[in-house]
N, C-alpha and C positions, 0 to 999 in steps of 0.2 A: 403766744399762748397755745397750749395743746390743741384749742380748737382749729387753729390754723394749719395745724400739721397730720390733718386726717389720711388714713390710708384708702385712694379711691375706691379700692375693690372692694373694701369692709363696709357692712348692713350699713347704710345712714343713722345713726342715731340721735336720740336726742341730750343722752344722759352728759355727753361733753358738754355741751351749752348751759350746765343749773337750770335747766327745766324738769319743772318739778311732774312727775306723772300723773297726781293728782292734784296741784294746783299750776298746774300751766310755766307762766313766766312770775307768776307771786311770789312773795317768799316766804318758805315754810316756816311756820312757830318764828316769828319774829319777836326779839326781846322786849319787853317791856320797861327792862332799866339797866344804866350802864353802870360800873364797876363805883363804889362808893366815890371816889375820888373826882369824879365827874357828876358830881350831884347838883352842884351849879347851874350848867347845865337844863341837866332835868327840872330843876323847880322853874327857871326860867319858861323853857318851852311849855310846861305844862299850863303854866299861866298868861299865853301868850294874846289872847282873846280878850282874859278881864283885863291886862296892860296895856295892850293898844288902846281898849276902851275908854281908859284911866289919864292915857298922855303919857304913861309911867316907862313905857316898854322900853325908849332910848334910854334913859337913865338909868334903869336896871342891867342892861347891857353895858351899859360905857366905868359902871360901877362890878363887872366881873371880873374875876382873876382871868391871868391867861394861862391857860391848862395847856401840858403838852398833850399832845396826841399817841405818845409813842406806848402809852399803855391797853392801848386799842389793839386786840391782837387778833381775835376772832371775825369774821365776815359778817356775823350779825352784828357787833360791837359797833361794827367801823358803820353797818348801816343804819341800825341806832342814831352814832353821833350824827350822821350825814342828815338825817330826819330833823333830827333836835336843833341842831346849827342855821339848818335851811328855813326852818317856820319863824325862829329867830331873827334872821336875816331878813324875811320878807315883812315882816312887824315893825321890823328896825326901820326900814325904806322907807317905807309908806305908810307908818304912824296916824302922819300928819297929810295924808291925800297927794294926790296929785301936786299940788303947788308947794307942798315943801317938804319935799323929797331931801335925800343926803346925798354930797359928793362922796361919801368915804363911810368906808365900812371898819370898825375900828381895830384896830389889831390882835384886841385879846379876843374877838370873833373870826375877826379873819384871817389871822395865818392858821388855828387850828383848821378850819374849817378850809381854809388851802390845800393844807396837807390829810387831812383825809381824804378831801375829795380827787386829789391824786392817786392815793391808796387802791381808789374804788375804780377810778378813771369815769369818776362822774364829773361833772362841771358843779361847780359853786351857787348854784341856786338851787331853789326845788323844783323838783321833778316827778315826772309817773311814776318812774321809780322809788322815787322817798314818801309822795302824799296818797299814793294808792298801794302800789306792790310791797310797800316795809309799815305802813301803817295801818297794822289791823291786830286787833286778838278777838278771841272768842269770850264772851262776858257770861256768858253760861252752859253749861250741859245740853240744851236744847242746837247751842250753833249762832245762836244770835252774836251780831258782830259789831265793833263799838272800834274807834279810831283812839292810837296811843295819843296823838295831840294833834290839834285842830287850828283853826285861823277864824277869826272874827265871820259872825253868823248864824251861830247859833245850830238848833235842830236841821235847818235847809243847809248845811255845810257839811255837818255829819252825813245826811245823805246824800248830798252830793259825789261825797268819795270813798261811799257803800257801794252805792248803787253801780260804780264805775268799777270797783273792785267787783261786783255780780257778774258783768259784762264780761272782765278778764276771764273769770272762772266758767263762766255758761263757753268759754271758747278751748277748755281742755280736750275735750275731746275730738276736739280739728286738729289743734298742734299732735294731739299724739298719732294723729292719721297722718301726720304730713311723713314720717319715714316710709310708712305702709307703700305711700302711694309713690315716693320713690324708689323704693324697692323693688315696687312692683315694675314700673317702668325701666328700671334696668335688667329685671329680671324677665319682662314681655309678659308680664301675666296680668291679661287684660282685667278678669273678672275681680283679682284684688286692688284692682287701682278703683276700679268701679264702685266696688263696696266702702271702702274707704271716703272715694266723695262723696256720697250717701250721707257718710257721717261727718264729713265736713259741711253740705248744705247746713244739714240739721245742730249746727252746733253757729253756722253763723243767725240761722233761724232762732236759737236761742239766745243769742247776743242781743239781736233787735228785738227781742221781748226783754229781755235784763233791760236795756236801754229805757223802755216804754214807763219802767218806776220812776225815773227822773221826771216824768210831767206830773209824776203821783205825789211824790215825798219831796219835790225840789221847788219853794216860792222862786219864783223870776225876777222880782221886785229884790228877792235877798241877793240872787245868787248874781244882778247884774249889781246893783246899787252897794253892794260891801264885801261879798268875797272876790270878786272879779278881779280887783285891782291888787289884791294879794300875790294875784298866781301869775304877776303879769312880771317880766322881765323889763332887763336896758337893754334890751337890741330893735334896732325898729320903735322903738318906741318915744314918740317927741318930747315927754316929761323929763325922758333922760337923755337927752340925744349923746352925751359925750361915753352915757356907761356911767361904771362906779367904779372909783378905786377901792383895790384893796390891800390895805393897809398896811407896811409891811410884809408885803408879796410881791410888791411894785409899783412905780411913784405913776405911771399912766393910766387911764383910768381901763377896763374889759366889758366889755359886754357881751354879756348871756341872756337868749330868749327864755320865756315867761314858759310856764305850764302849758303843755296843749295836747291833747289825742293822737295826735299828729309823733308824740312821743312813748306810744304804747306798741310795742313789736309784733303785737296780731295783727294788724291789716299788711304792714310791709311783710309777713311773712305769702301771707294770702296771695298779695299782689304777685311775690315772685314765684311762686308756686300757678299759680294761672296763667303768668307770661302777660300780666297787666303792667302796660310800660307807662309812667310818666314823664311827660318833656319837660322843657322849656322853666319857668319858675315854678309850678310845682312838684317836678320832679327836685328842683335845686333847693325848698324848701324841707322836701320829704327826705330828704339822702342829709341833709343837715341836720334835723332833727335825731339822726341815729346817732349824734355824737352824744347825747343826753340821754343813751338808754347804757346799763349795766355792757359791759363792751362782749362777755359773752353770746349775750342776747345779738348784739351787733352783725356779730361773727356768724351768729346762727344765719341772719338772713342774707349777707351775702354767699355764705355755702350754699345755700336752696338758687341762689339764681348760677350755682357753679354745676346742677346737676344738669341731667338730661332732660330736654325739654318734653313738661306734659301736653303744653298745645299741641306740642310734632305728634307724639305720640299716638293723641286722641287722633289727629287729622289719619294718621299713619295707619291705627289699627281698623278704622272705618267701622267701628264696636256701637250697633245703635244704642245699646244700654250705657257704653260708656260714654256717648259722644249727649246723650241724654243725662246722665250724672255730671258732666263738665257744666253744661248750660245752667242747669239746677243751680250750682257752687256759683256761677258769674252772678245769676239772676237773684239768690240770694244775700251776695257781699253788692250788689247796684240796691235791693229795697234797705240794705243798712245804711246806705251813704246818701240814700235818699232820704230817709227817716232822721239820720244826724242832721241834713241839713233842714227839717222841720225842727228837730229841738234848737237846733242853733237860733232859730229865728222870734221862737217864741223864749228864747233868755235870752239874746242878743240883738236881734234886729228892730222886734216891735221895742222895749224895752227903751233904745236907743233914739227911736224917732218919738217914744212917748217923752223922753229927757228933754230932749229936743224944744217940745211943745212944754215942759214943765218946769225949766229951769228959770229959779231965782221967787217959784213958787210952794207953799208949802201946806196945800191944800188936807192932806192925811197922811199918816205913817207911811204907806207903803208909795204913796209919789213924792215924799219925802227923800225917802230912801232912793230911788231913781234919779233924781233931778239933782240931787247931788253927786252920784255917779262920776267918773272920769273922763271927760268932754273927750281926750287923746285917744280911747279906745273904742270909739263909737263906731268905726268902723274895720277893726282889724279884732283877728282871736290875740290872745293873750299869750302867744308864740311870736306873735309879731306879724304872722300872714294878713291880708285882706280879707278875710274870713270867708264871706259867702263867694267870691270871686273863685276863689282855693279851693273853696268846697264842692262848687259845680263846676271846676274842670275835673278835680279827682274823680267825682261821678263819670262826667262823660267821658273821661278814659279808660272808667272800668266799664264802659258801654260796647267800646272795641273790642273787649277780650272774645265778643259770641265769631262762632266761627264765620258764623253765613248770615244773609240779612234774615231769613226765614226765620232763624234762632232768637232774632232779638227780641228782647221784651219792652214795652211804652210802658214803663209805668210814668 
């Protein structure tokens, strides 16, 4: 792809990579309905929530035509159908909970949704990219934002993947510093790399306040006990340990990890832009999850760890304002990953140990909701990692990046 074929000596930019200048990695004006003929489809996904509810949703599925895909010709089209297929799909699974899951995805679902997701070179489930970056419009003149189709959950669901879409967009104005600050350092102009992190602190400072809405707008009780198990994949996961076949794409079964953050291209951009290394299984975690982002996006972030390094540089130019604006961007992307791993624990971990203590009991709606919960994910995210394990070494790797012990921060 063109992205791969950039000429070193030319400005860094962003515009090869579909990064949008004012919405980031999102996707601009995404459709809200596919070409008539694919209206199947659409009424399916749209209803995907009162179906599962219902018991309905395999049957309405296995009862669909199978639609070619080849009249898909546009890139919003193809990520339409990739949305529509995918909420689909994850309804289909896990209808019926944990214990009775499907070996097989049925073929008028899954070869279209093969062949798109080839098209796109996304993987066959849902992703950041389908439940956050392609699913949004605006519901009115004001700006309020309302989700094309949803997953079992209710209000705590919608906000769930507002609120993560806020996060993406509070992080525009970093990504559009990131050429600045490459520029700068090929070009040795200390004072524009400086200003530039300035505005990178101050855009991951805004992420972890987008993020702080999730404890506002997001029940725990909802988002463990019934969305959870939506977003969750067959890889790593013992519900499904063999994977899923898909149908007429190939007789053995595949497995694809679940939803995770982990598949959002702003922190691995940060990362490589700071010279924040990950080893060992979180690094082999983190570097896998790039295969589940749009592959432009992909592209984007291994080009940033192909440039010039800004650690050298700050070490190099001995700039106190700049070697002061680096630590700011560490110390800011350490209290985001600190602050994740507190929402993690209050929708995943207490959550989890209240299951624990609650299971096979059904004392009120919301430890209802809990205790019925997916006993398999009690300790991993919904990508398949170990969750908090994953979580605090990412932290304490980005704790390495400060230059000197002097620079570190204890939070």
């Amino acid at each position: 792809m063109a992205a791969a074929e950039t000429d070193s000596n030319a400005p860094f930019s962003l515009e090869r990579y579909y990064v949008s200048e004012e919405l980031g990695f999102i996707l601009p004006e995404p459709l809200v309905e596919l070409p008539p003929y694919y209206k199947p489809w659409m009424d399916i996904s749209l209803r995907v929530p009162e179906l599962v509810h219902s018991h309905m949703l395999r049957d309405h599925v296995n009862k669909m035509p199978l639609l070619s895909s080849s009249f898909l010709q546009k890139h919003r089209e193809l990520r339409l159908a990739h949305l529509t297929l995918s909420v689909m799909t994850m309804g289909y699974v896990w209808q019926e909970g944990e214990n009775d899951t499907v070996e097989m995805l049925p073929y008028n679902l899954a070869v279209p949704y093969w062949e798109v997701s080839q098209r796109l070179g996304l993987p066959p489930i849902l992703t950041h990219a389908d439940g956050v970056l392609a699913n949004w419009r605006k519901k009115d003149p004001k700006g309020n934002l309302e989700l094309l189709v949803s997953l079992p959950g209710g209000e705590s669901v919608r906000c769930f993947f507002i609120v993560t879409l806020l996060v993406e967009l509070a992080a525009v104005p970093a990504l559009r510093s990131i050429p600045t600050v490459i520029n700068g350092i090929r070009g040795g102009d200390t004072q524009a790399v400086a200003r530039a992190l300035d505005n990178i602190g101050q855009s991951i400072q805004d992420m972890t306040d987008a993020l702080k809405l999730m404890q506002v707008y997001v029940e725990p009780s909802v988002f463990y006990g019934i969305l959870r198990i939506y977003l969750s994949g067959w890889k790593d996961n013992p519900s499904m340990p063999k994977g899923l076949i898909y149908e007429g794409v190939q007789t053995e079964p595949m497995e694809f990890s679940g939803g995770s953050a982990a598949q959002s291209s702003l922190l691995h951009c940060f990362d490589k832009l700071l010279g924040i290394q990950h080893e060992s299984n979180s690094g082999a975690f983190l570097t896998r999850m790039r295969n589940y982002m749009p592959p432009a996006h992909k592209q984007l972030i291994h080009d940033i760890s192909l440039q010039p390094s800004l650690r050298g540089f700050v070490q190099q130019q001995a700039d106190e304002r700049l070697n002061q604006t680096f630590h700011l961007c560490v110390k800011k992307l350490l209290a985001l990953r600190n602050y994740h791993i507190n929402v993690v624990s209050r929708f995943i971990t207490v959550p989890a140990a209240r299951a624990r203590q609650l299971r096979n009991q059904s004392q009120d709606l919301e430890e209802e909701m809990i205790s019925r919960a997916p006993t398999a994910l009690e300790e991993r995210g919904t990508g398949g990692s170990g969750i908090m394990t994953f979580l605090k070494t990412v932290r304490d790797q980005t704790k390495d990046a400060f230059l000197s012990e002097t620079n570190k921060i204890n939070e």
